[in-house]
C-alpha positions in Angstrom: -4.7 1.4 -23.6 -4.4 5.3 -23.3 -7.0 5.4 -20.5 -4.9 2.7 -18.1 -1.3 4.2 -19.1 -2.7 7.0 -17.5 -4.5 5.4 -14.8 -1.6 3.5 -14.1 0.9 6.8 -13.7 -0.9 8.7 -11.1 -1.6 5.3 -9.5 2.0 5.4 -9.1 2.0 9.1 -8.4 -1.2 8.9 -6.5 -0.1 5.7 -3.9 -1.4 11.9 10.8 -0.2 14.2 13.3 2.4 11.2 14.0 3.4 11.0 10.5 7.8 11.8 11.3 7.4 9.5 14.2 6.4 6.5 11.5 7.8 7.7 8.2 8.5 5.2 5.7 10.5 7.6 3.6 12.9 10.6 3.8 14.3 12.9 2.0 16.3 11.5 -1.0 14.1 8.5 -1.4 13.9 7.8 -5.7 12.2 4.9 -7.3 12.2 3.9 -11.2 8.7 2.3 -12.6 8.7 0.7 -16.1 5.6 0.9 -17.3 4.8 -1.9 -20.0 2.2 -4.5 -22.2 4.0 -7.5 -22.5 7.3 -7.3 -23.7 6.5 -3.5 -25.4 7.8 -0.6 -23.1 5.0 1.7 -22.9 7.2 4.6 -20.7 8.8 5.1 -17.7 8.0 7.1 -14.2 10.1 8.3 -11.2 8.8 9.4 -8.2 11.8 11.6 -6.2 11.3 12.7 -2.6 13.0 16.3 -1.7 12.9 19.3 0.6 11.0 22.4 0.2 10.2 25.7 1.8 6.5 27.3 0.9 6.0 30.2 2.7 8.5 30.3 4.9 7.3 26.7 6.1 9.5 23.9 5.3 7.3 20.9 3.9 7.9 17.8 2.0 8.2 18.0 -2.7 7.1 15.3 -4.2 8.3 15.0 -7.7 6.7 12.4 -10.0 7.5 12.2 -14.1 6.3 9.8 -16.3 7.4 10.0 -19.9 6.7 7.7 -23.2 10.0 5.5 -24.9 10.4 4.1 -27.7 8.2 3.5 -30.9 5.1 4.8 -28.2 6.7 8.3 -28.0 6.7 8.7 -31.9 2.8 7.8 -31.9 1.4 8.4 -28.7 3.6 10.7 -26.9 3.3 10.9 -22.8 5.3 13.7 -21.0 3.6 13.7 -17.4 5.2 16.7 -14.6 3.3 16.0 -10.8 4.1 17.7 -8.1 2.9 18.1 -4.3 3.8 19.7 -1.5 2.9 19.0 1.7 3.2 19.5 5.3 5.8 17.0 7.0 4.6 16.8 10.4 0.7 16.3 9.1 1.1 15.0 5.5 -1.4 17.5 4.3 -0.9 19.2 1.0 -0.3 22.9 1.1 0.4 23.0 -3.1 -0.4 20.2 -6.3 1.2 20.8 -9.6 -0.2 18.8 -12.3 1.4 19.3 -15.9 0.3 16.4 -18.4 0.7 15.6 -22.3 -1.2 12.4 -23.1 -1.1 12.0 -26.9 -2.1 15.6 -27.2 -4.5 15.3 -24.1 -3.0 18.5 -22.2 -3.3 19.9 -18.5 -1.4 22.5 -17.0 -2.7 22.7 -13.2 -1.7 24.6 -10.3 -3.9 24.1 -7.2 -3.3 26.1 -3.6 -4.7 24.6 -0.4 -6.1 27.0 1.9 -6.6 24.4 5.4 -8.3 26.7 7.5 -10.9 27.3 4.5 -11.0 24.0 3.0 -10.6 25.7 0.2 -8.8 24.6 -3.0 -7.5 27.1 -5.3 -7.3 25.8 -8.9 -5.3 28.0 -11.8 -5.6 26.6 -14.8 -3.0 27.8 -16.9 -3.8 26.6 -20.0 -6.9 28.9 -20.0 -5.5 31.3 -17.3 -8.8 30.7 -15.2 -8.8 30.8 -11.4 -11.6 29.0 -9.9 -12.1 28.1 -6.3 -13.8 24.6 -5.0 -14.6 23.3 -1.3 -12.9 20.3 0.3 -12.8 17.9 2.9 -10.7 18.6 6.1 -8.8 15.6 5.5 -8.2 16.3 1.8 -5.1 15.2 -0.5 -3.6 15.4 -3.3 -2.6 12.3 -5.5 1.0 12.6 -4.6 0.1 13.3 -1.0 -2.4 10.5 -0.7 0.1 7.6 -2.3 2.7 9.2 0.9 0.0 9.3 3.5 -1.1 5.6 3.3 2.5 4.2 3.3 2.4 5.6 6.2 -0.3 4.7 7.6 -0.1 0.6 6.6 0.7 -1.2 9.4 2.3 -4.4 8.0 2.0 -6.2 11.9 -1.4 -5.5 12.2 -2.9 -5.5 8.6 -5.6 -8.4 7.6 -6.7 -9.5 4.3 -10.3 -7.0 3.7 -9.1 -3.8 5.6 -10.1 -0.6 4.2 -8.2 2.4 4.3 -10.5 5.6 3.1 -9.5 8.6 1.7 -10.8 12.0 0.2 -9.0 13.1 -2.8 -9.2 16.3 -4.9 -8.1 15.8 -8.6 -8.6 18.5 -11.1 -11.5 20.4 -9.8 -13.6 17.9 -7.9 -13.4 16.0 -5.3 -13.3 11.9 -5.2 -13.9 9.1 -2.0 -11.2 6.9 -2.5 -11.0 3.5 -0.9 -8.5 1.2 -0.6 -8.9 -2.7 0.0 -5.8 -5.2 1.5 -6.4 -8.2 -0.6 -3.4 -10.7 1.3 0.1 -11.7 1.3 2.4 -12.7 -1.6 5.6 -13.5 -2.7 6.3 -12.4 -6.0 9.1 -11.8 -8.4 11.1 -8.6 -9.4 14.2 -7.2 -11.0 15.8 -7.9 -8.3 14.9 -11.3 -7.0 11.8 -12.7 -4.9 10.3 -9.6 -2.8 7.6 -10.4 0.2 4.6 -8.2 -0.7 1.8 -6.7 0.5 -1.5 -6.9 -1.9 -4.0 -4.3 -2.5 -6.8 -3.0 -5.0 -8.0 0.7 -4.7 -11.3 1.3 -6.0 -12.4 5.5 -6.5 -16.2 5.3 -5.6 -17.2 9.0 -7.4 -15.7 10.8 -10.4 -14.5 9.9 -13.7 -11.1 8.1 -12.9 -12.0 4.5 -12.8 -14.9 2.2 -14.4 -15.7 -1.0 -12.4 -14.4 -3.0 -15.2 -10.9 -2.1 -14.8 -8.9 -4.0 -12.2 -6.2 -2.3 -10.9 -4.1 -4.3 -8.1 -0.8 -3.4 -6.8 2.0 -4.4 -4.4 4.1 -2.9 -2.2 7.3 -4.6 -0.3 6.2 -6.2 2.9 8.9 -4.0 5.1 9.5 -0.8 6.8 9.6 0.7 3.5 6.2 -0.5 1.5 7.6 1.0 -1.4 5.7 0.2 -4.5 6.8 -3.3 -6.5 4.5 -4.1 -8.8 0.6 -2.2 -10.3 -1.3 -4.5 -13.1 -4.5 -3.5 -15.1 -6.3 -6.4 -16.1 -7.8 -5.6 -19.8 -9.6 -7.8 -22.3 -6.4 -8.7 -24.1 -3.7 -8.5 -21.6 -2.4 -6.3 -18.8 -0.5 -3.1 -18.5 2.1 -3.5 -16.0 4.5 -1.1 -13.8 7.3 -2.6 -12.2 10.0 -1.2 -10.3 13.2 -0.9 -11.8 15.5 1.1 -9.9 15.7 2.4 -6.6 18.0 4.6 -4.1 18.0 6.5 -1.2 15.3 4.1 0.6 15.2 4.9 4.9 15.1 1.0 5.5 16.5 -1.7 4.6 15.3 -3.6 1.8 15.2 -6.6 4.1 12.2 -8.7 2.2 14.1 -9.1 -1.0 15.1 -13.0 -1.4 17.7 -13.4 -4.4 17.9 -16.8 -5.5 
């Protein structure tokens, strides 16, 4: 269960040169995720979308926390702190902050982007090293990556078996991500029947996911394709997040179907 609690937070913190003429977010934008097996409430995640200035450059902050309630946070305490940076007119990542404590799993990350090098610069603070790895030219970041491709679905054109492929640094190497539309669905939520789109990333190098675990998520079917629903199927159940609360969204919420 510790493995996909985590999986499931940076899938929620992980979700082009045109990127302000098709944004499907703005500054303001916050979303609410509870994060549960069954009826037990495993923690909760907010992602927070906010303004920045990185040398002298204005660019996009992505804030996303995830933290452990209840009887989990007196056993198996989660207090997760990721942050990116990145460009608004490109949606590259100039600067990733990744500050995790996983049931006494730690991390305390700082990684620099140099573009014109593809370059990243990693400080690890925990053991104050400074280490420097080469990247793709279309590299993200978690944070950036989850941005990016709402973005870049196109919910007129989008049939069942697209892929949308990405290159990812995490930690200090980096992964091919890959991400497969798996159809349409109506599902339920908090706040009534929401159109949705449904998808299932897979990360094809690295350490992050085993083929056994099936993680599928869904995002509203609108302007906005903000994240609804993520499910890990495992042997004895799933872990779920669902949204919970949201404000500050640039379109309207026009999918959602009380009844």
């Amino acid at each position: 269960m510790k493995r996909l609690l985590t999986l499931t937070i940076i899938c929620l913190f992980a979700f082009s040169s045109n990127l302000l003429a098709q944004n499907a977010f703005e500054e303001g934008e916050w979303l609410k995720f509870r994060i549960h097996y069954g009826w037990f409430n495993a923690s909760y995640a907010t992602l927070e979308v906010d303004n920045a200035t990185i040398n002298n450059k204005p660019v996009l902050h992505i804030k996303g926390r995830g933290k452990s309630t209840g009887l989990l946070s007196v056993f198996f305490k989660v207090d997760d702190d990721y942050q990116s940076y990145f460009d608004k007119k490109t949606g590259e990542p100039v600067k990733f902050i990744r500050k995790i404590d996983e049931g006494g799993y730690t991390k305390d990350l700082e990684i620099d982007f140099d573009r014109s090098a593809n370059k990243a610069m990693v400080w690890n603070k925990e053991k104050n090293t400074r280490n420097s790895f080469t990247t793709p030219a279309d590299v993200h970041d978690m944070l950036s990556a989850f941005y990016y491709i709402r973005n870049q679905i196109e919910i007129d054109n989008i049939t069942p078996g697209q892929e949308t492929r990405l290159n990812i640094f995490l930690d200090d190497e980096n992964l091919d991500f890959k991400l497969v539309f798996l159809g349409r669905e109506t599902i339920k939520t908090k706040f009534g029947k929401v159109k949705a789109l449904k998808f299932r990333p897979y990360v094809l190098a690295g350490r992050v996911f085993k083929e056994k675990e099936s993680l599928t998520f869904w995002v509203s079917d609108d302007k906005n394709k903000i994240p609804l629903k993520i499910e890990a199927q495992l042997a004895v159940g799933s872990l779920e997040a669902d949204l919970e609360a949201y404000k500050g969204l640039k379109h309207p919420f026009s999918s959602i179907r009380i009844e």
